[in-house]
Backbone as JSON Lines, residues from 0, in Angstrom:
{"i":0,"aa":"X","n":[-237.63,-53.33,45.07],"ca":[-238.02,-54.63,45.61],"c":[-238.67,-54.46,46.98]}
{"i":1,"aa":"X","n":[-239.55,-55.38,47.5],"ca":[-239.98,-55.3,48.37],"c":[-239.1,-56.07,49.06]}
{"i":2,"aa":"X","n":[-239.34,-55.5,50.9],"ca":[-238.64,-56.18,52.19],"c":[-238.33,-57.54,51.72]}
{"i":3,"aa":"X","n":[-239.58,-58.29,51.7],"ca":[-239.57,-59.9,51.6],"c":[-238.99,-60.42,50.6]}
{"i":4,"aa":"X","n":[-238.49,-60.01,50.11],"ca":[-238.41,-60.44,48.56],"c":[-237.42,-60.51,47.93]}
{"i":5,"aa":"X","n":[-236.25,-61.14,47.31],"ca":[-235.15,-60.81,47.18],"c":[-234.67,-61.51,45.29]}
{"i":6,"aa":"X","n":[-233.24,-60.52,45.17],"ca":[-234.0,-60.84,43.55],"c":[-231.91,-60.9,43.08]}
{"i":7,"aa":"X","n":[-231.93,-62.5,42.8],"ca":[-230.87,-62.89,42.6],"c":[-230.29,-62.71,41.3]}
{"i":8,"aa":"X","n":[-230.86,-62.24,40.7],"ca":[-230.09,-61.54,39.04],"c":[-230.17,-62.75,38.38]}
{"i":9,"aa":"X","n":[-230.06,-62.76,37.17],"ca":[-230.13,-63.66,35.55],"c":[-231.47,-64.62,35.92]}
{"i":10,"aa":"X","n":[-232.28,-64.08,35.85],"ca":[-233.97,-64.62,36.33],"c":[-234.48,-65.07,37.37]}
{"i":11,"aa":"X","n":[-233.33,-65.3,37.96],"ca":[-233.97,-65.97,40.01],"c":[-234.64,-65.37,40.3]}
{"i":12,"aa":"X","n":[-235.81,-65.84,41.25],"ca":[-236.5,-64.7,42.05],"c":[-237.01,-65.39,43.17]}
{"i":13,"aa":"X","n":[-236.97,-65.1,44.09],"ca":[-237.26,-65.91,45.51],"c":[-238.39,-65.04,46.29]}
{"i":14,"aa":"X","n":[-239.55,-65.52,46.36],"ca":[-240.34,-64.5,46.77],"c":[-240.82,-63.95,48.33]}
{"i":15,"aa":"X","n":[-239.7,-64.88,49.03],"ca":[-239.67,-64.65,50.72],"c":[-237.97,-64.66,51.04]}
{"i":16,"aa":"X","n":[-237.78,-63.58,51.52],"ca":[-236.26,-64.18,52.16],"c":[-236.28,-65.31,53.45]}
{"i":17,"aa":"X","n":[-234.85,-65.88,52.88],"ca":[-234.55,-67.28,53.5],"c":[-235.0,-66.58,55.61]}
{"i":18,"aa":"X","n":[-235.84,-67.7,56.2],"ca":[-235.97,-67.09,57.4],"c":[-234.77,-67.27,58.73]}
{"i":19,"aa":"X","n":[-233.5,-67.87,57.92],"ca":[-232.74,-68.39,59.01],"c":[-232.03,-67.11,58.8]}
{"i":20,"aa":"X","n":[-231.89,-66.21,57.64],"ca":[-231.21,-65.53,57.31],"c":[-231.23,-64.12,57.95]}
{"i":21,"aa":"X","n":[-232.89,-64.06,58.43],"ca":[-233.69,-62.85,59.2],"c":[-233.29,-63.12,60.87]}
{"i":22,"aa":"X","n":[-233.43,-64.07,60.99],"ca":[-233.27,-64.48,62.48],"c":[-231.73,-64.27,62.87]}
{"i":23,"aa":"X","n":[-230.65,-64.94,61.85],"ca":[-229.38,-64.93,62.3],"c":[-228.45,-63.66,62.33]}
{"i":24,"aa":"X","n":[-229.54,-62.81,61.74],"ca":[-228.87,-60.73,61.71],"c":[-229.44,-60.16,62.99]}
{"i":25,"aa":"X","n":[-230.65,-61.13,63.41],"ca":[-231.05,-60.69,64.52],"c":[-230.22,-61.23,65.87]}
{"i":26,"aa":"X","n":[-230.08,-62.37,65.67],"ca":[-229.2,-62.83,67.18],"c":[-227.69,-62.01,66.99]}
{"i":27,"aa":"X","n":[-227.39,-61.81,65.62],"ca":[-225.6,-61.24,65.69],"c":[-226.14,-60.02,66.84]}
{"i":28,"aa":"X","n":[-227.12,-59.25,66.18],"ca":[-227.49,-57.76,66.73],"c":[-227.34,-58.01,68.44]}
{"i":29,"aa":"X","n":[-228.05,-58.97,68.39],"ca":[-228.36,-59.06,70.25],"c":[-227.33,-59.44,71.19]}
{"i":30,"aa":"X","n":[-226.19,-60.48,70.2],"ca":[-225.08,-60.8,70.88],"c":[-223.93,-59.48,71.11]}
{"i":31,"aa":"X","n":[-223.93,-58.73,69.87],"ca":[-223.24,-57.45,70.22],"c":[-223.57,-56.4,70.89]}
{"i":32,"aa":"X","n":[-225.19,-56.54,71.19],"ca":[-225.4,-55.42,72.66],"c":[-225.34,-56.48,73.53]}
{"i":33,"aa":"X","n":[-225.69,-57.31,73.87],"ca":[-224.84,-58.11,74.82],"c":[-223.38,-58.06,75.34]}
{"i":34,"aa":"X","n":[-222.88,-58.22,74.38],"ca":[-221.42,-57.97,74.36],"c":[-221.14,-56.46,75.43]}
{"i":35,"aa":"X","n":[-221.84,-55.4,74.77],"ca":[-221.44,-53.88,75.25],"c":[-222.43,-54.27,77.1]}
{"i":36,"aa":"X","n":[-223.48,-54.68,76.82],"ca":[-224.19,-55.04,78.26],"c":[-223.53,-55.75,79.22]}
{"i":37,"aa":"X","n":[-222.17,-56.76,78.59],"ca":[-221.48,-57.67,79.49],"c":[-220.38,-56.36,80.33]}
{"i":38,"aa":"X","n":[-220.26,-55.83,79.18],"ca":[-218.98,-54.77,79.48],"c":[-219.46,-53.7,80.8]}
{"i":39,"aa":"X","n":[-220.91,-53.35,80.23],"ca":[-221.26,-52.24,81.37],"c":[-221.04,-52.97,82.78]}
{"i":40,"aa":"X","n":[-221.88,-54.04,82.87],"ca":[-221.78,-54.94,84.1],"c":[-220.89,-54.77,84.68]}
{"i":41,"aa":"X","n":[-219.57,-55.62,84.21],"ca":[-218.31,-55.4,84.42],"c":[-217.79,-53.69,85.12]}
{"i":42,"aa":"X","n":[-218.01,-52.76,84.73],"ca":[-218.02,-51.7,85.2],"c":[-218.77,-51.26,86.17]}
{"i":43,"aa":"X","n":[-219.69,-51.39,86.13],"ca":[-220.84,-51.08,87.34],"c":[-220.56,-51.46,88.57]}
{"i":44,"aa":"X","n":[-220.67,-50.29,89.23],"ca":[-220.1,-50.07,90.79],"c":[-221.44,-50.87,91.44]}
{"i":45,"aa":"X","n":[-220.78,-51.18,92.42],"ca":[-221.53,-52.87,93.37],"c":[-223.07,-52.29,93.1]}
{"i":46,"aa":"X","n":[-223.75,-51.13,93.76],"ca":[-225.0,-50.99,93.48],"c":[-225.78,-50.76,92.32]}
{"i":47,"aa":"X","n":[-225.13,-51.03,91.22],"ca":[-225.59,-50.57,90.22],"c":[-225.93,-52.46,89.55]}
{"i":48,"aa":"X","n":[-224.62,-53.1,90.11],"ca":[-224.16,-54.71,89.64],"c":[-225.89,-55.17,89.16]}
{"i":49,"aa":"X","n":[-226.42,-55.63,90.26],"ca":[-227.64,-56.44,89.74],"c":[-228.71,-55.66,88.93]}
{"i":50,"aa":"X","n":[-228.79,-54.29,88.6],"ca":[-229.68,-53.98,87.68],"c":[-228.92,-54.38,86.27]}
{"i":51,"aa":"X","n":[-227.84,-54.03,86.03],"ca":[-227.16,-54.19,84.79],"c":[-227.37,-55.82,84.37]}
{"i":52,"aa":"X","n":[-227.14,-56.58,85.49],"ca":[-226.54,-58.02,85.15],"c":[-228.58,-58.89,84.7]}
{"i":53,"aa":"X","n":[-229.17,-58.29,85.26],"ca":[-230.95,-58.6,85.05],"c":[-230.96,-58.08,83.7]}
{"i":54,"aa":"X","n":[-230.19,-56.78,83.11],"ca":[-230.68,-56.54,81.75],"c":[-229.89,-57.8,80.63]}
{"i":55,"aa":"X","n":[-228.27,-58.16,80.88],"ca":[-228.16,-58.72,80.46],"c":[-228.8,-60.29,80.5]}
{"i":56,"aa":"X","n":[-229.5,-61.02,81.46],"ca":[-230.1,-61.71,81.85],"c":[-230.93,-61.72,80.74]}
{"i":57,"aa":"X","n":[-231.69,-60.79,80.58],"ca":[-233.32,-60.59,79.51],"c":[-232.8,-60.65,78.32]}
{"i":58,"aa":"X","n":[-231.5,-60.18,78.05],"ca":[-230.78,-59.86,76.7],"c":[-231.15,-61.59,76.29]}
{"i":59,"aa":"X","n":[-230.06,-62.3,77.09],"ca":[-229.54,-63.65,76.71],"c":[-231.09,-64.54,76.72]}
{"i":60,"aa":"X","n":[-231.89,-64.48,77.45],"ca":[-233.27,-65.3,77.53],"c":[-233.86,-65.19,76.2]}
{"i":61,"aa":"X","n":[-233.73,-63.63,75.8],"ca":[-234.73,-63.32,74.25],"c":[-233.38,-63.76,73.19]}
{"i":62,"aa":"X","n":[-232.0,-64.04,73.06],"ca":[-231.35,-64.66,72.25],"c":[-231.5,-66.39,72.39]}
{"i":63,"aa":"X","n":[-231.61,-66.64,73.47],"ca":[-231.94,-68.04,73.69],"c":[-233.21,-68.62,73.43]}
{"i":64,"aa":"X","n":[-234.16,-67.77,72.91],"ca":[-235.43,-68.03,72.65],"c":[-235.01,-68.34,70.59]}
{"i":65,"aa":"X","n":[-234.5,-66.93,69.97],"ca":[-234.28,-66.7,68.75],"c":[-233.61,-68.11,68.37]}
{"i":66,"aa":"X","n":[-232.2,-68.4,69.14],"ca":[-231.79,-69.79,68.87],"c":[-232.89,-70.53,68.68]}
{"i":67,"aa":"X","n":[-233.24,-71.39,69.71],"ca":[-234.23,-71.88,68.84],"c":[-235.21,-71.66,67.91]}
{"i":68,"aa":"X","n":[-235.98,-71.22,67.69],"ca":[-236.32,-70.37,66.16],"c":[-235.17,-70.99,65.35]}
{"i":69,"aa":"X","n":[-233.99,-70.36,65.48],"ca":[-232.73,-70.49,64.51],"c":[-232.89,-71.74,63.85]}
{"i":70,"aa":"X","n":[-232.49,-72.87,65.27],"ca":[-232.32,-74.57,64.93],"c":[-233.38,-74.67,64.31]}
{"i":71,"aa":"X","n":[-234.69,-74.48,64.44],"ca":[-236.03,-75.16,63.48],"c":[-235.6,-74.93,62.19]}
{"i":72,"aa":"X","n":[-234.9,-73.51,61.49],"ca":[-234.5,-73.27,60.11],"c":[-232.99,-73.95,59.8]}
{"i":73,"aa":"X","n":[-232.71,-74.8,60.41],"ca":[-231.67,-75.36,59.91],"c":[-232.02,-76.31,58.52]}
{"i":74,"aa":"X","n":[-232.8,-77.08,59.01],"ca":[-233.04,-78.08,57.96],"c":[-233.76,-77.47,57.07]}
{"i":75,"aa":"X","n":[-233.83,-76.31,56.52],"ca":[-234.18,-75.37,55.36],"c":[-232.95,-75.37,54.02]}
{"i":76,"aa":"X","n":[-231.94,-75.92,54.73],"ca":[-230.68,-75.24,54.23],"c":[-230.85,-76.51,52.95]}
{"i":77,"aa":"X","n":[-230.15,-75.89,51.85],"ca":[-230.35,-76.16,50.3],"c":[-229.22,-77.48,50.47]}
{"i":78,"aa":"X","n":[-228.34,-77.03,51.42],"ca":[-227.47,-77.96,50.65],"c":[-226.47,-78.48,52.24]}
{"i":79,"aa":"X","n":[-225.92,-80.29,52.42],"ca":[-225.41,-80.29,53.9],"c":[-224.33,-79.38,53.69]}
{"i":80,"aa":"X","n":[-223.93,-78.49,53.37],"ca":[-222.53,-77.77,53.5],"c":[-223.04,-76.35,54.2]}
{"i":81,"aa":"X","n":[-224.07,-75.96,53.89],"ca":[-224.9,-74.94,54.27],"c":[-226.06,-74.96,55.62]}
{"i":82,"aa":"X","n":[-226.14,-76.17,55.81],"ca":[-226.87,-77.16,56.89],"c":[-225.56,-76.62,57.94]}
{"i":83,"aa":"X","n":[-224.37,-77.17,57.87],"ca":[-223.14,-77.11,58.76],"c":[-223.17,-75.8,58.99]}
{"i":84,"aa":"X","n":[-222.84,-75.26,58.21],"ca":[-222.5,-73.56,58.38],"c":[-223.32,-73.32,59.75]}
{"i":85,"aa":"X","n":[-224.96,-73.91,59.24],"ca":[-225.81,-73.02,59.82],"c":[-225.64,-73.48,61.58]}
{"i":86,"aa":"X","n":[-225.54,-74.48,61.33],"ca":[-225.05,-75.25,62.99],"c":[-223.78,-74.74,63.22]}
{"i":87,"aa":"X","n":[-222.87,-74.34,63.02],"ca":[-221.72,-73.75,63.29],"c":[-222.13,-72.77,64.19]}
{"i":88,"aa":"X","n":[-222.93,-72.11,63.25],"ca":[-223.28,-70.43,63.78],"c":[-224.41,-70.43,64.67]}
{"i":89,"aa":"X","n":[-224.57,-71.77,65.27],"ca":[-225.89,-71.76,66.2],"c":[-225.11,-72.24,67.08]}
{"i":90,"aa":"X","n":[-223.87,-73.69,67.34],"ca":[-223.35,-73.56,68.58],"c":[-222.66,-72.63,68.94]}
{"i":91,"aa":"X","n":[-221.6,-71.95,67.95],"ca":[-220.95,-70.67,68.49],"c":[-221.83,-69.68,69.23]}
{"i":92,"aa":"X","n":[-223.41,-69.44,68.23],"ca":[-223.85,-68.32,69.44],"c":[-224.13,-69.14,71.01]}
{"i":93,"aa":"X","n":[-224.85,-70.21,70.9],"ca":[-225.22,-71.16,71.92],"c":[-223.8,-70.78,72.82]}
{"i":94,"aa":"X","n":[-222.64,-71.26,72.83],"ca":[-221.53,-70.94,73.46],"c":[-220.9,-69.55,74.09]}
{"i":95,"aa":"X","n":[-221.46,-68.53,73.15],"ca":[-221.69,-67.43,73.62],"c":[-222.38,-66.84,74.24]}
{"i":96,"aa":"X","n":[-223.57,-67.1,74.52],"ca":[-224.62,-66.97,75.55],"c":[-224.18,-67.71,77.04]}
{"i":97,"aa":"X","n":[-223.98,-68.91,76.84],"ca":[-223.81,-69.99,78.07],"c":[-222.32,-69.08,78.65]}
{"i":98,"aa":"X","n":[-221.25,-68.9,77.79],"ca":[-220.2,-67.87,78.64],"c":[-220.21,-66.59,79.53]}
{"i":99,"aa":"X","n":[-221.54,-65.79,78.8],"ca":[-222.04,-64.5,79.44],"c":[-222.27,-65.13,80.76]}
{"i":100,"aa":"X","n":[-223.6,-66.28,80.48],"ca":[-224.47,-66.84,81.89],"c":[-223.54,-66.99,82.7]}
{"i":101,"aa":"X","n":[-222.17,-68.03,82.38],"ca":[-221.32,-68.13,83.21],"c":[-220.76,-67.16,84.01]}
{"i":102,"aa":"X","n":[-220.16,-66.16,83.39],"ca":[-219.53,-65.5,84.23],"c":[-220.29,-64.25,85.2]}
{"i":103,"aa":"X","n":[-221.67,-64.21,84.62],"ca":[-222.68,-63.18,85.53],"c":[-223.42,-64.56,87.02]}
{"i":104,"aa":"X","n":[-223.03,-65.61,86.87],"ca":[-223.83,-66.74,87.93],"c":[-222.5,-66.36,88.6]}
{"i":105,"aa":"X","n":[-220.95,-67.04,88.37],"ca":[-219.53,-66.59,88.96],"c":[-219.69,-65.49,89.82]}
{"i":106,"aa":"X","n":[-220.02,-64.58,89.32],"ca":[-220.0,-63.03,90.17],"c":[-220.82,-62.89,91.14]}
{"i":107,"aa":"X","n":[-222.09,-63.28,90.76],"ca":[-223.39,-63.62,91.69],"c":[-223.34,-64.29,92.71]}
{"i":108,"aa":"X","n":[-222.33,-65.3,92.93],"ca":[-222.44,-65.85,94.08],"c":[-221.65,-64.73,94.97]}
{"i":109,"aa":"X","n":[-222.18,-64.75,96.22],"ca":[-221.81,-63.52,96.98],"c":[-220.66,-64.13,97.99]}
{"i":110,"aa":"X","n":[-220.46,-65.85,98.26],"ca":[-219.16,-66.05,98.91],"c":[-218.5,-66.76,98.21]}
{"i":111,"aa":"X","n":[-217.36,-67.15,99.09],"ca":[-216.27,-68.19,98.25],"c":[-216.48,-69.52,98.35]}
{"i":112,"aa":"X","n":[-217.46,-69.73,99.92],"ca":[-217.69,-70.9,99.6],"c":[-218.48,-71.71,98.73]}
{"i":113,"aa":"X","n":[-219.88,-70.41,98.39],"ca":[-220.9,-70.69,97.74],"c":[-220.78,-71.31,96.12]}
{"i":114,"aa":"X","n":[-219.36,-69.99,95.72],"ca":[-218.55,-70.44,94.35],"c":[-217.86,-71.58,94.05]}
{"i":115,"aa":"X","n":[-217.02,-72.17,95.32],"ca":[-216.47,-73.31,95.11],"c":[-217.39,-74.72,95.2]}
{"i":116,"aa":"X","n":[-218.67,-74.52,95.84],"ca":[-219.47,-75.43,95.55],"c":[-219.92,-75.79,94.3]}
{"i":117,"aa":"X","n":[-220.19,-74.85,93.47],"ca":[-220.21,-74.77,92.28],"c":[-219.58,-75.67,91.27]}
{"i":118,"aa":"X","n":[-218.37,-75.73,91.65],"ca":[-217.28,-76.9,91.71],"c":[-216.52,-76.06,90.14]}
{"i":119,"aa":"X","n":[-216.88,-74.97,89.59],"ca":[-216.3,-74.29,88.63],"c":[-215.2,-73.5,88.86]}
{"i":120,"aa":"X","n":[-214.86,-72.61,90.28],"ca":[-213.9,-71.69,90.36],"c":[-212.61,-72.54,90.58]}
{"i":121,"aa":"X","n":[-212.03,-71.39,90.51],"ca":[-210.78,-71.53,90.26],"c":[-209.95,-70.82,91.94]}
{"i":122,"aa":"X","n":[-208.8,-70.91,92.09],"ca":[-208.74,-70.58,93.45],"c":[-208.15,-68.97,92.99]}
{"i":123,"aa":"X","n":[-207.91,-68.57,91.54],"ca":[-207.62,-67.44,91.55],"c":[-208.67,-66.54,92.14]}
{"i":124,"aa":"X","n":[-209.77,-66.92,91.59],"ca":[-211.37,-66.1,91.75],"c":[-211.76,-66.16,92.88]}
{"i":125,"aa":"X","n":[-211.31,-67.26,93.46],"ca":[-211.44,-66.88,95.49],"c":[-211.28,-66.0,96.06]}
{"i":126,"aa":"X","n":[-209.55,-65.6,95.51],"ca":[-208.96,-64.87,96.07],"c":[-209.31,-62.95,96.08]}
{"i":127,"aa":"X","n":[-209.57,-63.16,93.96],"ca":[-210.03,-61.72,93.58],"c":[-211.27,-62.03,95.25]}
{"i":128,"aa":"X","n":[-212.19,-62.45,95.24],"ca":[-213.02,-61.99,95.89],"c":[-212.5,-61.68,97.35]}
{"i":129,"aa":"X","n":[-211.91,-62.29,97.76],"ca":[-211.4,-62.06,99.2],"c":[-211.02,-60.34,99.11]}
{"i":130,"aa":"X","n":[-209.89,-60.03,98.05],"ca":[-209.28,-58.85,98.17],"c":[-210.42,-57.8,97.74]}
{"i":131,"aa":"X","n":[-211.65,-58.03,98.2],"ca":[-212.66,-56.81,97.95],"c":[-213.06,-56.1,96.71]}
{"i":132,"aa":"X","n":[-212.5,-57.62,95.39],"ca":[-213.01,-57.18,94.36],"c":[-214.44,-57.84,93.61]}
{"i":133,"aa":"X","n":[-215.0,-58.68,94.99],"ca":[-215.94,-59.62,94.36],"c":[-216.57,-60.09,93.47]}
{"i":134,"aa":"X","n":[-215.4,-60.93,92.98],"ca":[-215.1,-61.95,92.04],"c":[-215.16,-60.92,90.82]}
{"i":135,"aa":"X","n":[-214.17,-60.49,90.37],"ca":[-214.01,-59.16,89.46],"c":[-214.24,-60.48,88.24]}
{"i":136,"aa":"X","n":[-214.76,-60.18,86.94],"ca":[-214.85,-61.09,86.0],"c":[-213.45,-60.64,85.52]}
{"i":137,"aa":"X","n":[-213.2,-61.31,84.3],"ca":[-212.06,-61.47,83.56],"c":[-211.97,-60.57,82.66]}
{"i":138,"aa":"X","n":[-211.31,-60.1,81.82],"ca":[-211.79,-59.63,80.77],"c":[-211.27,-60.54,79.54]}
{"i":139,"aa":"X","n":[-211.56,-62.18,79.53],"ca":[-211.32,-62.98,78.75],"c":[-212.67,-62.93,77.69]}
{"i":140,"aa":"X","n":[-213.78,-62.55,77.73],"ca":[-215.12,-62.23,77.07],"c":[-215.56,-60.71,76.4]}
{"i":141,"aa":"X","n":[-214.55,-60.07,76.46],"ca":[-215.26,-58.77,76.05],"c":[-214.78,-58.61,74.46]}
């Protein structure tokens, strides 16, 4: 069989694969080097911090691009049960992206006051930063 082409047994034959189906192997792919890219960050000694956190940056921009792509192939879907699915798996990634952003903007701010303006921290994350771990992320995302 060719790439495009996919061949459902007892005479089906579909002569393009479904395109939400191409796109959504592609965002899993990008969310799980993401994932390992969130992790390096996290590790990366202070001078190393903003090159790592710019790659994940580019990671999440080119998954946030694919999302959309994604949503246009929603309403492709054969059937509303399969419509849902497909929105399931577009806010979950959506939610997963916006958590990365979160916690690489968190870290980024370089004071405590700058973070609490933010009006998001928490007074634990003040503190990590005070004790010279500036604003250590969590490891609630990895």
């Amino acid at each position: 069989l060719c790439p495009n082409c996919t061949h459902a047994g007892a005479g089906a034959f579909r002569t393009m694969a479904d395109p939400y189906e191409i796109v959504r192997a592609e965002v899993q792919r990008q969310l799980a080097s993401g994932g390992g890219l969130v992790v390096r960050w996290r590790n990366a000694p202070p001078a190393g911090k903003d090159a790592a956190a710019a790659a994940v940056r580019k990671l999440l921009s080119e998954v946030e691009v694919d999302l959309q792509d994604l949503e246009e192939t929603i309403s492709i879907a054969a059937t509303p049960a399969e419509s849902r699915a497909r929105n399931a798996f577009l806010q979950d990634s959506l939610r997963t992206c916006r958590e990365m952003r979160e916690e690489l903007d968190r870290s980024s701010s370089s004071t405590p006051s700058r973070r609490a303006g933010k009006g998001g921290s928490s007074r634990a994350e003040l503190l990590r930063s005070d004790n010279g771990r500036a604003g250590a992320p969590s490891d609630a995302h990895a």
